[in-house]
TORMARLO-564101 format. One record per residue (C-alpha): residue in three letters; x, y, z. Coordinates in nm, 4 decimals. Layout:
 residuo       px       py       pz
     ALA        X        Y        Z
...
***
This chain:
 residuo       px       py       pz
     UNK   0.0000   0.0000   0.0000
     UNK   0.3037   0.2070   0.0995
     UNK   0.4766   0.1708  -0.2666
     UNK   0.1297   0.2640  -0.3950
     UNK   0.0956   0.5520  -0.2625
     UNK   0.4229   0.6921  -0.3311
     UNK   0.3753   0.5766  -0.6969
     UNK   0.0582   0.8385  -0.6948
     UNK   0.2422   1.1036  -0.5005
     UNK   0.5166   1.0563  -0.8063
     UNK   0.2496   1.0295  -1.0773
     UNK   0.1295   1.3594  -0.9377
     UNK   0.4123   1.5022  -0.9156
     UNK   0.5042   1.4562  -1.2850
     UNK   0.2417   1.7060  -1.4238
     UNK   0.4535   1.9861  -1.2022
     UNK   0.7555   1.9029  -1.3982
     UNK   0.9393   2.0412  -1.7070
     UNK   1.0947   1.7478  -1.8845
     UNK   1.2870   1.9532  -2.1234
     UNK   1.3957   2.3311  -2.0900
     UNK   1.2987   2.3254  -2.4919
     UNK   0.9316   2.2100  -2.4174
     UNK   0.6652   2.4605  -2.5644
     UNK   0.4031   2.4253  -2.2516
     UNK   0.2528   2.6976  -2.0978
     UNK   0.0442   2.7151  -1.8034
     UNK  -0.3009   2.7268  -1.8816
     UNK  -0.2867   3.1013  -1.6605
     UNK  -0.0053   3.1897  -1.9145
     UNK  -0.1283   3.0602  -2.2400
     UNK  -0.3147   3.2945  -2.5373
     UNK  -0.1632   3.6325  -2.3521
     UNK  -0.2521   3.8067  -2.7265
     UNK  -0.5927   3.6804  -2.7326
     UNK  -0.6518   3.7929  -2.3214
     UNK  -0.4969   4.1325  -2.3563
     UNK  -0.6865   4.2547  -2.7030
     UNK  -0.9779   4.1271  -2.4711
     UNK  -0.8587   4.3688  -2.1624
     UNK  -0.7660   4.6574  -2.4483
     UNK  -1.1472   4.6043  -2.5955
     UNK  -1.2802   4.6677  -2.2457
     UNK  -1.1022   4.9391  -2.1031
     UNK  -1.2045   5.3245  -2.1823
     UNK  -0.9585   5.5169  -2.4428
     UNK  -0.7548   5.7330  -2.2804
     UNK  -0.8231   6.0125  -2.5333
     UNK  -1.1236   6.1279  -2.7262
     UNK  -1.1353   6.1018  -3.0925
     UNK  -0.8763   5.9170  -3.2927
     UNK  -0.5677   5.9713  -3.0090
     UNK  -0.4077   5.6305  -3.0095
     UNK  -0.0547   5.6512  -2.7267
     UNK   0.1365   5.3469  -2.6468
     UNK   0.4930   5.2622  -2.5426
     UNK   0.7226   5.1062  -2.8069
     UNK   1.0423   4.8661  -2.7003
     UNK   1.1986   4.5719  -2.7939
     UNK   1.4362   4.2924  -2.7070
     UNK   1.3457   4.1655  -2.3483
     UNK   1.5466   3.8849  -2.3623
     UNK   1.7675   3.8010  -2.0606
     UNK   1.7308   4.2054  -1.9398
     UNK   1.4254   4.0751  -1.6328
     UNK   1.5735   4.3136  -1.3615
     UNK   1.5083   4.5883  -1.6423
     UNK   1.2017   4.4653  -1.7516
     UNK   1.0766   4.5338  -1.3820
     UNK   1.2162   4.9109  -1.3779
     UNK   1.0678   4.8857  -1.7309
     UNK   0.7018   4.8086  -1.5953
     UNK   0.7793   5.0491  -1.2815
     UNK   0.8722   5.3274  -1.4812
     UNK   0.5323   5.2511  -1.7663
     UNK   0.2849   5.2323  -1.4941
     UNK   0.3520   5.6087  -1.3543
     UNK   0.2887   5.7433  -1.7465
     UNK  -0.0186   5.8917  -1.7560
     UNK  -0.2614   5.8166  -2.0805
     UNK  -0.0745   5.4808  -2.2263
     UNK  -0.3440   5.2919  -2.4226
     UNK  -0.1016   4.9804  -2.4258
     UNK   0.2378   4.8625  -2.4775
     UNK   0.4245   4.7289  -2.7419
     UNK   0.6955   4.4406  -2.6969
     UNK   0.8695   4.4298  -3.0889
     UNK   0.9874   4.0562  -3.0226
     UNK   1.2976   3.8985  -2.8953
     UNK   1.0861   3.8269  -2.5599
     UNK   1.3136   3.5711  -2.5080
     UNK   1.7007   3.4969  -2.5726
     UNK   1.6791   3.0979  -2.6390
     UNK   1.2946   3.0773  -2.7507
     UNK   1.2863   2.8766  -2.4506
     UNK   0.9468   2.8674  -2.2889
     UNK   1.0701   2.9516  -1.9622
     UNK   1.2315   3.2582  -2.0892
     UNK   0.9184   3.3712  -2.1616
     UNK   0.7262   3.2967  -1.8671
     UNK   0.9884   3.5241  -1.6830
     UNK   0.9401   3.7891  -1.8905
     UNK   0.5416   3.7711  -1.8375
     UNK   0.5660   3.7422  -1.5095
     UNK   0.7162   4.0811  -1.5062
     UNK   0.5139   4.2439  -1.7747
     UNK   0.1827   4.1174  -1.6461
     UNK   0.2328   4.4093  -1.3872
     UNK   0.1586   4.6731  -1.5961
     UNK  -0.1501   4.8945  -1.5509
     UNK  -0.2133   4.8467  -1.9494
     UNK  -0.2302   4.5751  -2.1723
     UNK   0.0536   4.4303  -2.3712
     UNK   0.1086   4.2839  -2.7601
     UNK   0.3628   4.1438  -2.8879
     UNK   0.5731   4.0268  -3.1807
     UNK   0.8001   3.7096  -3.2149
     UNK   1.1200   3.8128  -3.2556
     UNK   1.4073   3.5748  -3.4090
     UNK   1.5292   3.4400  -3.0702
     UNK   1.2068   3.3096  -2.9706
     UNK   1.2360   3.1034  -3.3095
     UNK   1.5584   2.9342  -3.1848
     UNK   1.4796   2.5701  -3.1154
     UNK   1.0967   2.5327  -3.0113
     UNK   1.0676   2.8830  -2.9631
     UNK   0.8424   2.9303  -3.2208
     UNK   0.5905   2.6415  -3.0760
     UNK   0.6154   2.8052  -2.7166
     UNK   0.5928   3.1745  -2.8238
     UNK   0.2181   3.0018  -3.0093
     UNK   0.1692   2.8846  -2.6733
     UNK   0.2293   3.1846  -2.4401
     UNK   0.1323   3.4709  -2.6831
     UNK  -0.1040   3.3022  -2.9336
     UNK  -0.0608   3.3517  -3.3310
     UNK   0.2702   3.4563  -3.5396
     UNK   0.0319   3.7226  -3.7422
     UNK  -0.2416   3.9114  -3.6173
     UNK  -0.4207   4.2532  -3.6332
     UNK  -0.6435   4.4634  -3.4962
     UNK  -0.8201   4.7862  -3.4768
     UNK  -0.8026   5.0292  -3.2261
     UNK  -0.9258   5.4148  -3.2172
     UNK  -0.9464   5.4146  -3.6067
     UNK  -0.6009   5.2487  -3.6275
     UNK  -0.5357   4.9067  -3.7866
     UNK  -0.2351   4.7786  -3.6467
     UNK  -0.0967   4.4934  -3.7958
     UNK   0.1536   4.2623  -3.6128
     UNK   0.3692   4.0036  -3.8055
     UNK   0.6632   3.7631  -3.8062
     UNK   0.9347   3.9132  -4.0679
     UNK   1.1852   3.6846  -3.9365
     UNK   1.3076   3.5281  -4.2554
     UNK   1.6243   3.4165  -4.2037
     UNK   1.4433   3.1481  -3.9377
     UNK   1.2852   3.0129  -4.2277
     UNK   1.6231   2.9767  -4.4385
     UNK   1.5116   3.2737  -4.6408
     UNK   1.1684   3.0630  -4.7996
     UNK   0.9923   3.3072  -4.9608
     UNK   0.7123   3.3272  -4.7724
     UNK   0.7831   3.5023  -4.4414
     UNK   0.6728   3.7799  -4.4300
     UNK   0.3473   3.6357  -4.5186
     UNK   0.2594   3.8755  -4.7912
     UNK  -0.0640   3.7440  -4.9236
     UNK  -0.2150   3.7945  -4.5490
     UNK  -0.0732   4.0950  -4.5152
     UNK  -0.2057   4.2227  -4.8342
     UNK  -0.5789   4.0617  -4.7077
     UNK  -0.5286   4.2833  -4.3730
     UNK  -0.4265   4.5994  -4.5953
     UNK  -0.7512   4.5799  -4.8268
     UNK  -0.9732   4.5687  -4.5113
     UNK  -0.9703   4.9698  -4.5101
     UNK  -1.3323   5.0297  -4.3790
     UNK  -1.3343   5.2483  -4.0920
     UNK  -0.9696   5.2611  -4.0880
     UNK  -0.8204   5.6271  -4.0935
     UNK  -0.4525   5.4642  -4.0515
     UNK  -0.2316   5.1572  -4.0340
     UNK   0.0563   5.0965  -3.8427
     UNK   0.3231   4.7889  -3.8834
     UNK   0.4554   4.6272  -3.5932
     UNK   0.7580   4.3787  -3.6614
     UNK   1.0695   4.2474  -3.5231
     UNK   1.3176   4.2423  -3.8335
     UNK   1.2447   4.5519  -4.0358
     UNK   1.3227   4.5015  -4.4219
     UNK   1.6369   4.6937  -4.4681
     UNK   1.7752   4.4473  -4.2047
     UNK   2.0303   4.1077  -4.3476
     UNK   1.8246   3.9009  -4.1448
     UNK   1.4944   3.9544  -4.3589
     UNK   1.4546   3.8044  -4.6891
     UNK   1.5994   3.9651  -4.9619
     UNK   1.4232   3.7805  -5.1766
     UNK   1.0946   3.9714  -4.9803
     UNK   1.2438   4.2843  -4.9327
     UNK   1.0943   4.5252  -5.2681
     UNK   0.7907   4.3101  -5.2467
     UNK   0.7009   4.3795  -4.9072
     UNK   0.8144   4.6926  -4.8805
     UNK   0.6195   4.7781  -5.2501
     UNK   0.2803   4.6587  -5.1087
     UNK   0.3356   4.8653  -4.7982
     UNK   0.3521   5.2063  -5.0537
     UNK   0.0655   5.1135  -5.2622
     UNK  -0.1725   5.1939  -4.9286
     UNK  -0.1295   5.5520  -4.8465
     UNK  -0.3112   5.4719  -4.5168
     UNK   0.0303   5.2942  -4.3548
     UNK   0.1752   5.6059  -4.1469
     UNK   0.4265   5.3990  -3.9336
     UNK   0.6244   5.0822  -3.9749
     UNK   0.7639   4.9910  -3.6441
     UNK   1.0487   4.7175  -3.5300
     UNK   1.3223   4.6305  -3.3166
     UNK   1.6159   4.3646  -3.3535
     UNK   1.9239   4.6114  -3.4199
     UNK   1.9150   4.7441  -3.0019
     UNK   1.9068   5.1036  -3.0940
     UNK   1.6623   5.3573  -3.1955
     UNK   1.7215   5.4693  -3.5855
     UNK   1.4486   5.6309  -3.7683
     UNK   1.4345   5.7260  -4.1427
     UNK   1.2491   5.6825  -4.4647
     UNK   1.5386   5.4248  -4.6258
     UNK   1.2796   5.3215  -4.9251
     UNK   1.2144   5.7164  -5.0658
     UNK   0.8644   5.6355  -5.0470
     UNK   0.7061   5.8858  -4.7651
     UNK   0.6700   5.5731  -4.5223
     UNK   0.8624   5.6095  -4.2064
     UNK   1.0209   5.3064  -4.0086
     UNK   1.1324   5.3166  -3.6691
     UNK   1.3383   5.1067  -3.4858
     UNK   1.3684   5.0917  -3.1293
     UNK   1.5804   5.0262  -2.8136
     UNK   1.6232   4.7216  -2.6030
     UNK   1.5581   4.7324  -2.2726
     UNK   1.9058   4.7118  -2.2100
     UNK   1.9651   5.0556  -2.2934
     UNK   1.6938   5.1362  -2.0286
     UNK   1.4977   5.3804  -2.3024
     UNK   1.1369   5.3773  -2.4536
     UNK   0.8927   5.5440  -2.6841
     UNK   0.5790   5.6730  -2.6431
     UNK   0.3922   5.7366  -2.9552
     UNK   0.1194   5.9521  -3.0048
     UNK  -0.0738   5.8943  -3.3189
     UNK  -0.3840   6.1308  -3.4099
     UNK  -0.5237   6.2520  -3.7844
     UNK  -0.4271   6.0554  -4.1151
     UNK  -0.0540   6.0988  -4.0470
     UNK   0.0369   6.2789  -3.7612
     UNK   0.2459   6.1471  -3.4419
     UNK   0.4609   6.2380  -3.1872
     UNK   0.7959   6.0369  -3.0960
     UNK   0.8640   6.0604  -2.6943
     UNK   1.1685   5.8779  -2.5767
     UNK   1.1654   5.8261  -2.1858
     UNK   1.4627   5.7037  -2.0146
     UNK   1.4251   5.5062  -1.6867
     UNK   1.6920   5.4174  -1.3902
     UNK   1.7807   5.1051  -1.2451
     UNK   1.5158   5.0926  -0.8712
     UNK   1.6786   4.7704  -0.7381
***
């Protein structure tokens, strides 16, 4: 009876335990964080009237979780954010563990907050556990008359296929103007990077100028904040820091095309 009962005590016991750090399970609190956070963005008030859309802008978590708290200390004493914007690398080894560290942090904030996988959560089974924790690789979704569109650009994960970016979705998600006064891209790799595909690069960037209605295209990956127009076409790309560097943004988007580029610096609490 003894051995029996230790053999349920053990058989319990299992379901507590990891039996790979590259496993892609999430905790059923942890899992679909994109789907639960558009859901908390849906139901709380705008913070501005009319089309005023301001949220925070970083990338690159990774490893950085002592400055991912200051991060979330320093976010929750801005007044008006509507949300906040992680532009992938949540993770260093796409290990799923990575990222529950990360949300563990980040689930502090007063807002909501959307991501994008980055090219370290690919590593390994990133890819499956960033599905698991944050929910789908491409998404969009309206708010305050702006489409934002979220996507995986990482092509060099994909040996440079061809099809990532995804450009016959993203074309689908650029048609749907109705109600729409702007669009705004939200990546990880941006196109004028080595790590997207060159094969993807005038195509992509192309479709983005034939819809006069994109104002921003936004991504992370290089650590540093650059900002430009590199394809002459009137679209502007920003990239911004990791949270290494211990900077943000805070963008303020209003009218077809106008917005406003804060960058807030934050010191180290602990």
């Amino acid at each position: 009876m003894g051995g029996a009962l230790m053999a349920g005590s053990w058989l319990m016991g299992c379901s507590l335990l990891e039996s790979s750090p590259n496993q892609a399970y999430a905790p059923a609190a942890e899992q679909h964080q994109t789907s639960r956070n558009l859901a908390r963005l849906a139901a709380q008030p705008p913070t501005h009237h009319g089309d005023t859309v301001r949220f925070v802008l970083v990338g690159d978590t990774q490893r950085f979780y002592d400055e991912t708290a200051d991060f979330v200390a320093s976010v929750n004493q801005q007044p008006r954010i509507d949300f906040v914007t992680i532009a992938g690398d949540i993770s260093d080894f796409g290990l799923g563990r990575e990222m529950h560290w990360v949300h563990r942090r980040l689930q502090k904030l007063r807002v909501p907050y959307l991501t994008v996988i980055g090219n370290h959560d690919e590593l390994g089974n990133g890819r499956a556990a960033y599905q698991a924790h944050f929910g789908p690789l491409n998404y969009s979704f309206v708010y305050q008359g702006t489409r934002f569109i979220c996507l995986d650009t990482n092509g060099r994960e994909y040996g440079f296929n061809g099809r990532v970016p995804d450009l016959d979705w993203l074309e689908q998600q650029l048609a749907d103007t109705a109600g729409i006064a702007r669009t705004v891209i939200l990546c990880h790799v941006p196109p004028n990077d080595a790590d997207f595909d060159p094969k993807l690069v005038q195509p992509y960037t192309q479709l983005l100028g034939r819809h006069p209605k994109v104002t921003l295209h936004l991504g992370a990956h290089i650590h540093r904040f650059t900002a430009g127009q590199p394809f002459h076409d009137g679209l502007t790309y920003l990239t911004a820091y990791n949270l290494r560097k211990r900077r943000y943004h805070i963008l303020t988007l209003w009218g077809q095309r106008y917005f406003r580029l804060e960058t807030v610096s934050y010191a180290k609490v602990r």
